[in-house]
C-alpha positions in Angstrom: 62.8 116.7 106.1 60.3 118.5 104.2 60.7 121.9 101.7 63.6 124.1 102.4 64.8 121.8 104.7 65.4 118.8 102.8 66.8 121.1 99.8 69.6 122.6 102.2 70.5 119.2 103.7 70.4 118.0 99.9 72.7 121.1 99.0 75.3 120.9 102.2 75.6 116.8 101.1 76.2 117.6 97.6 78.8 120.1 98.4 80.3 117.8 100.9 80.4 115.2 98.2 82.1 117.5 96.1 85.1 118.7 98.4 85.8 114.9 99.5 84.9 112.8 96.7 82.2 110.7 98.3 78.8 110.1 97.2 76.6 110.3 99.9 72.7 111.6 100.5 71.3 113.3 102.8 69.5 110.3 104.2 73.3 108.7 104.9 73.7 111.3 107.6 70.3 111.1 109.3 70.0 107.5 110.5 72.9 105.2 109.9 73.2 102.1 110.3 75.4 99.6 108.7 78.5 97.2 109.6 80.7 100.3 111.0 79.7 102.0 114.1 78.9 105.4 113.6 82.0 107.0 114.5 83.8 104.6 112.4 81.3 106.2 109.0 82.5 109.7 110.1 85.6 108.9 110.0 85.6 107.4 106.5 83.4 110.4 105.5 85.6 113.1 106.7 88.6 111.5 104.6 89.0 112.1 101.1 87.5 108.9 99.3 90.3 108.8 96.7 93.1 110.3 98.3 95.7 111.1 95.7 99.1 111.9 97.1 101.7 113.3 94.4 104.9 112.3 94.3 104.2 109.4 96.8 107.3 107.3 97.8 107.8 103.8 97.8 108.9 104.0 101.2 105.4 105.4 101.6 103.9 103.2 100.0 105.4 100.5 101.8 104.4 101.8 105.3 100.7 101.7 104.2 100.5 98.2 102.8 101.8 97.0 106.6 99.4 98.8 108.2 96.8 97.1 105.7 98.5 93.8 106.5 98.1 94.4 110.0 94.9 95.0 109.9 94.6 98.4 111.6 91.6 100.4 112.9 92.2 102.1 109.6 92.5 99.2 107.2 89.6 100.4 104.8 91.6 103.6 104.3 95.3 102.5 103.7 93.5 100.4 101.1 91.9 103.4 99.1 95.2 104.9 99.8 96.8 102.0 98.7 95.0 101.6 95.2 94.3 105.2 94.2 98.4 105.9 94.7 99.2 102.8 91.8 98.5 102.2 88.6 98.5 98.3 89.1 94.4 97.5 88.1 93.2 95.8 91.1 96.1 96.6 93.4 93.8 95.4 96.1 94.8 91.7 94.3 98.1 92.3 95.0 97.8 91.5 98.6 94.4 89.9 99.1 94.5 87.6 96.3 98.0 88.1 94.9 99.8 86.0 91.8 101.4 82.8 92.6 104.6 84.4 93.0 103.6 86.8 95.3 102.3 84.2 98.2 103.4 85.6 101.2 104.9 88.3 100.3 106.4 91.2 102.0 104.7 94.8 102.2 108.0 95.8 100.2 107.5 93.0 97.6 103.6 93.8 97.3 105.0 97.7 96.4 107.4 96.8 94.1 105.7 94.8 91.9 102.7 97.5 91.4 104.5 99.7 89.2 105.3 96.2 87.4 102.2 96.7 85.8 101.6 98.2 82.3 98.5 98.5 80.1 98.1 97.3 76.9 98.1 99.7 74.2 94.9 98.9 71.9 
């Protein structure tokens, strides 16, 4: 891409970036190659990357973590969902490395002990 070109394609990614919260460049788009197929990245890219949902419910929240457990097509995004919905730091621990007393534990367990969380007041 050279000139006007490249500083349209620059423009349209940064505005893309913008509306979904990714952080892509324009080189992203124009030869990709990686360890998802290419239908697989525009998926992901036409997804919000943090995608906030207000007033989520636990019930919610429970039906993503077993989709994550399961290890759907869309694993990758029930995650982001997943960890941008609770305040838990590393909720991703929860169920890939969780506490000793979580071992095994149930998608509803996994949800219920997120909000179990709470920062330390410095």
């Amino acid at each position: 891409m050279y000139g006007a070109d490249r500083a349209a394609a620059e423009e349209a990614v940064a505005a893309f970036g913008e509306a979904t919260g990714h952080d892509y460049a324009a080189s992203d788009f124009l030869g990709y190659a990686g360890p998802r197929t290419l239908e697989e990245f525009a998926v992901e890219a036409t997804r919000p990357a943090c995608p906030r949902v207000p007033d989520v419910t636990r019930d919610e929240l429970v039906a993503v973590v077993r989709r994550i457990l399961a290890e759907d097509a869309d694993t990758e995004y029930h995650l982001r969902l997943f960890t941008t919905n609770v305040a838990y730091p590393a909720a991703s621990d929860l169920i890939f490395h969780p506490p000793s007393g979580l071992a095994d534990a149930s998608a509803e367990q996994i949800v219920d002990a997120a909000p179990a969380h709470r920062p330390i007041a410095l």
